[in-house]
Each structure stands twice: as structure tokens, then as C-alpha cells.
C-alpha positions as CSV (number, residue, x, y, z in Angstrom):
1,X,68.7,-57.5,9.9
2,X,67.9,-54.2,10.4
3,X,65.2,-53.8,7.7
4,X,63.8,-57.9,9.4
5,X,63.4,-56.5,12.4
6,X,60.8,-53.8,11.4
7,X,58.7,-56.2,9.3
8,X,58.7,-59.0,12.3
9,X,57.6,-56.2,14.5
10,X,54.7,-55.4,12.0
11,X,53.8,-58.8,11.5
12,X,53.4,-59.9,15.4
13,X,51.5,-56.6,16.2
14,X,49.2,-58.1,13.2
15,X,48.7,-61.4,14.5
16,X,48.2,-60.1,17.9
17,X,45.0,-58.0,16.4
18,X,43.4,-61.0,15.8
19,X,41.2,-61.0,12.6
20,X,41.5,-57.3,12.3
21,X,45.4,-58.0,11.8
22,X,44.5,-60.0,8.7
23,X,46.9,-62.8,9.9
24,X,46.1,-66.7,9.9
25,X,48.5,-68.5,11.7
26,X,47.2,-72.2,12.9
27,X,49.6,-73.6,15.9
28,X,51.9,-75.9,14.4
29,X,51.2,-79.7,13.3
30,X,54.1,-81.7,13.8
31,X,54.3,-85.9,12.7
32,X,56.4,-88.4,14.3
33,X,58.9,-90.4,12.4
34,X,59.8,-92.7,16.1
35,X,61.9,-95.5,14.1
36,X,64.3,-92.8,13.0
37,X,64.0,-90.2,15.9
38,X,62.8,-87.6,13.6
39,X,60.3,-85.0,13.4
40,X,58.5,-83.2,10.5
41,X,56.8,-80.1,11.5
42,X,54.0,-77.7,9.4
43,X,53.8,-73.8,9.8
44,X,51.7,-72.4,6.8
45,X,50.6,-68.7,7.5
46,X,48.3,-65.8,5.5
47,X,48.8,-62.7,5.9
48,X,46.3,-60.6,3.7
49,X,47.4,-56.7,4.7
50,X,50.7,-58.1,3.2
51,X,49.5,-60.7,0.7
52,X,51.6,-63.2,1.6
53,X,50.8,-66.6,1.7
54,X,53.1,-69.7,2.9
55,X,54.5,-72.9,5.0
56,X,57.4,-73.9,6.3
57,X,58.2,-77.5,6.4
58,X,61.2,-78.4,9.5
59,X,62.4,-81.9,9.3
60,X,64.1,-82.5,12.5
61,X,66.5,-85.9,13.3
62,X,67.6,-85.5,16.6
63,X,70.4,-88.4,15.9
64,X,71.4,-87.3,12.6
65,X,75.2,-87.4,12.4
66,X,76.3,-87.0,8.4
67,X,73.1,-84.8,8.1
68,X,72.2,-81.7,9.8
69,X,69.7,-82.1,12.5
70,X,67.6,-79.6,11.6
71,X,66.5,-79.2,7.6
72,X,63.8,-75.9,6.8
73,X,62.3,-75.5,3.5
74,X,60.3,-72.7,2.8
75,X,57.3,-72.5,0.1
76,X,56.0,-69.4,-1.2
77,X,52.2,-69.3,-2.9
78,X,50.8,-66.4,-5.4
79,X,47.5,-65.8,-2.6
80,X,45.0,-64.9,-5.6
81,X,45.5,-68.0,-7.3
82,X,47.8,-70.6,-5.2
83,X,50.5,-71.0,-7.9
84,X,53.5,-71.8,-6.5
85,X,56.0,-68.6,-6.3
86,X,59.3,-69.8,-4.5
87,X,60.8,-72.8,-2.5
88,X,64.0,-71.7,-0.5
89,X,66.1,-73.4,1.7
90,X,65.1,-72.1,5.1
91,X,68.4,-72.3,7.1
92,X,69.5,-68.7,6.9
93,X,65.8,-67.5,7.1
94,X,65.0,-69.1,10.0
95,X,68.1,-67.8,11.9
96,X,67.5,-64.8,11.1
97,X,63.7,-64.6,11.5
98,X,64.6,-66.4,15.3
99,X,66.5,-63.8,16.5
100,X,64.6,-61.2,14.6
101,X,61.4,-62.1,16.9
102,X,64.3,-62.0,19.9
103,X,64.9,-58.7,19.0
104,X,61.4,-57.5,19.1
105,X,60.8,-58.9,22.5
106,X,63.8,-57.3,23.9
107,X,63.0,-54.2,22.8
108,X,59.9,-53.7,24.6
109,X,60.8,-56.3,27.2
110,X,64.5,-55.2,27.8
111,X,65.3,-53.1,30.9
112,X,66.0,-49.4,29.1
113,X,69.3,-49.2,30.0
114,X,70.5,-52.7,29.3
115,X,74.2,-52.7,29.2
116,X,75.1,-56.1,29.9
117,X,74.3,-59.3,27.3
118,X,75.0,-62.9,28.4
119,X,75.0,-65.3,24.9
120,X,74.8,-69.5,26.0
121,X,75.6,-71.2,23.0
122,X,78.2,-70.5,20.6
123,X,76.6,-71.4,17.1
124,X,74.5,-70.0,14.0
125,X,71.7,-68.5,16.6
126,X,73.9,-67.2,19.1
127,X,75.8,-64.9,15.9
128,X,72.3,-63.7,14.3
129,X,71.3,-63.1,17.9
130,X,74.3,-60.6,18.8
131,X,73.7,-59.0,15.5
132,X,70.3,-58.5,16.2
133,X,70.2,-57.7,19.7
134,X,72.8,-54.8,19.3
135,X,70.5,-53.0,17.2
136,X,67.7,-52.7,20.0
137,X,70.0,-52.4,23.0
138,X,73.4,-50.4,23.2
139,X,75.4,-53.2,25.0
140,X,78.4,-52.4,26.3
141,X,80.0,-56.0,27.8
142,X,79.0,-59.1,25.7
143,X,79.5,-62.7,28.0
144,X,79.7,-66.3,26.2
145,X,79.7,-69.4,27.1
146,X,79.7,-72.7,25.1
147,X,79.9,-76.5,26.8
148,X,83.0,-76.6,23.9
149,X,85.2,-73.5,25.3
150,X,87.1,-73.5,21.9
151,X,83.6,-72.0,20.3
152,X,83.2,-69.8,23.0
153,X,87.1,-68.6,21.9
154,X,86.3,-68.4,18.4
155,X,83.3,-66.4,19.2
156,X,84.7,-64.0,21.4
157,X,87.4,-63.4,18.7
158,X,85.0,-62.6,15.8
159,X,82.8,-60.4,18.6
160,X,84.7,-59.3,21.2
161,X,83.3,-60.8,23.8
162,X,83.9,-62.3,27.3
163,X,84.6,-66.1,27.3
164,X,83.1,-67.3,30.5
165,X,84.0,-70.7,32.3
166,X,80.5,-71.6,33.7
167,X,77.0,-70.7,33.5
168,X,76.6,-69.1,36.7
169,X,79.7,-67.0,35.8
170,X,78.1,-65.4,32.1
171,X,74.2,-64.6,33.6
172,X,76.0,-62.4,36.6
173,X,75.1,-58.9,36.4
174,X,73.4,-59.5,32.8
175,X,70.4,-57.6,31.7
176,X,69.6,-60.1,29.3
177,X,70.4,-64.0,28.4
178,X,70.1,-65.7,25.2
179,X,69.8,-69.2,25.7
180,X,71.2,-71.1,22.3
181,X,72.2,-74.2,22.5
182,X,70.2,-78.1,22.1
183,X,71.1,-79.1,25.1
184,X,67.9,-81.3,26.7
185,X,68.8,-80.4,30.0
186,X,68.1,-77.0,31.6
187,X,71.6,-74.9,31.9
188,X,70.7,-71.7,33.6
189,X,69.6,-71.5,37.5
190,X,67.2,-69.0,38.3
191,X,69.1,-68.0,41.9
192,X,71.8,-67.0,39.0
193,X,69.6,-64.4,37.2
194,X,69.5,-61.0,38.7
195,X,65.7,-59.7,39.1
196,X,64.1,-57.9,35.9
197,X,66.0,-59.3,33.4
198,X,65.3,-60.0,29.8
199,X,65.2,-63.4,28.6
200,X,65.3,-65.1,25.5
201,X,64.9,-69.0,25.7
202,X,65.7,-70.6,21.7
């Protein structure tokens, strides 16, 4: 994570500079699959100062129950020709290239003397998310909270952090909150978030 960080950093500034930043990244195309409550999204990308070239296909089945609900698969393409280089199962790359881009933002978005870190959610994201946001901010308190409080538990175990019995109770006094969790309605009040804060909505 700590050498992801850097090249997310690098690659954001590039896209940011527009065509002098050699990146071309079209907004993602996504196609309906309504019979089976799925999704199949596109995100190809070029970046020539790094000559990379690539897409990432998401399938995404909301109701999926034996299968996971979300499915990444990764292609990689040889830019001076278009042979195909690599396809790689996208799960750990993506949860790490999430919170990488997290990271990013909090660093220049952050409050400097952030102490504080409030994690909702208590899976994959909400792990690659601690990991990366201690190595922008020196957090001294970490707060979870999960809708299953067993998670939050096993969490706070593995991370020593603060199991937290309701939303309101975690974003107190934080500097910043993570939101990481699929839950379709919104969890976090703003009357609960204390002015200047950092967040980081996944």
C-alpha cells in the first residue's frame, strides 16, 4: 500500500492536467441486465507518460446470494500494438486502488492534525482503508461501527479499535469518516459530523 499510494497520487495529478497529463479516461458505460438485477460496468483508461493501457469490467448483482455481488476483472493491453498482456481478477486491486484514492484525498483534504478516525462498515474496504489511511494521518483513536456488532468486534480485535453502538456515537469528535458499507439508505446525519472534517463516502 505504501508504494499504491504514490502511483495513485501520480496518476490523478495526471488526469487532472488534462491532455498535457497524457491520461484518457472516458466516464464509465454501464448496461443493465433488469431481469436479473445486475449491472455490467466499463472503465478502460490510457495513460501514455506510463504506457499503460486497460479496462476494467464490474459485474454487479445486487441479489446475488451463492455468488458475490460484486465480480472485477481486469485486462491489461501491450499500448504499441494492442496484444493482450494480463487478465486479473480485480477483487484485491480494486480494494486497494479504493482506498488508495481515499488516501490521497485525505491527505490533502485531511485536517493536519487529524487524530481521530471513524470506520462505518466492517468489511474488505473498511481494512484496506485503515491500512491506508494510517499512512497519511497519524491517528491516535480508531471508531467502528457495523449494523452486525459481531464484525465491528472482530474488527476492533484485529485493529484495536473502538466498537461503537450507533452511528451518531462513532462520527463524534472524528476528523475523518469512512463510509463502507452497501447499505441503500443514508447512515450518517450531518448535525453528527463536527465542522471541517474529512470525508470519504465508498
Amino acid at each position: 500500500m505504501s508504494d499504491l499510494i504514490p502511483a495513485v497520487q501520480r496518476g490523478m495529478g495526471d488526469f487532472s492536467k488534462g491532455e498535457q497529463g497524457g491520461v484518457v479516461q472516458p466516464v464509465r458505460s454501464v448496461i443493465p441486465v433488469k431481469e436479473a438485477s445486475g449491472f455490467l460496468g466499463c472503465m478502460p483508461a490510457y495513460s501514455s507518460n506510463d504506457q499503460a493501457l486497460g479496462a476494467k469490467l464490474v459485474a454487479f448483482y445486487t441479489e446475488n446470494k451463492d455468488f458475490p455481488t460484486h465480480m472485477a476483472t481486469i485486462l491489461l493491453f501491450e499500448p504499441l500494438n494492442g496484444m493482450l498482456k494480463a487478465i486479473m481478477d480485480g477483487e484485491v486491486i480494486t480494494k486497494m486502488r479504493t482506498a488508495a484514492a481515499s488516501a490521497v484525498a485525505t491527505k490533502f483534504l485531511a485536517p493536519k492534525d487529524s487524530k481521530v478516525l471513524c470506520i462505518l462498515g466492517a468489511g474488505e474496504q473498511a481494512r484496506s482503508h485503515y491500512e491506508a489511511l494510517h499512512l497519511v494521518c497519524n491517528f491516535q483513536q480508531t471508531k467502528i461501527w457495523n449494523r452486525t456488532r459481531a464484525r465491528a468486534e472482530e474488527f476492533a480485535n484485529e485493529y484495536n479499535a473502538t466498537v461503537c453502538d450507533t452511528v451518531e456515537e462513532a462520527a463524534k469528535d472524528a476528523d475523518v469518516i469512512v463510509t463502507v458499507t452497501s447499505s441503500k439508505t443514508p447512515i450518517l446525519q450531518h448535525q453528527w459530523v463536527k465542522p471541517g472534517d474529512r470525508k470519504s463516502v465508498v
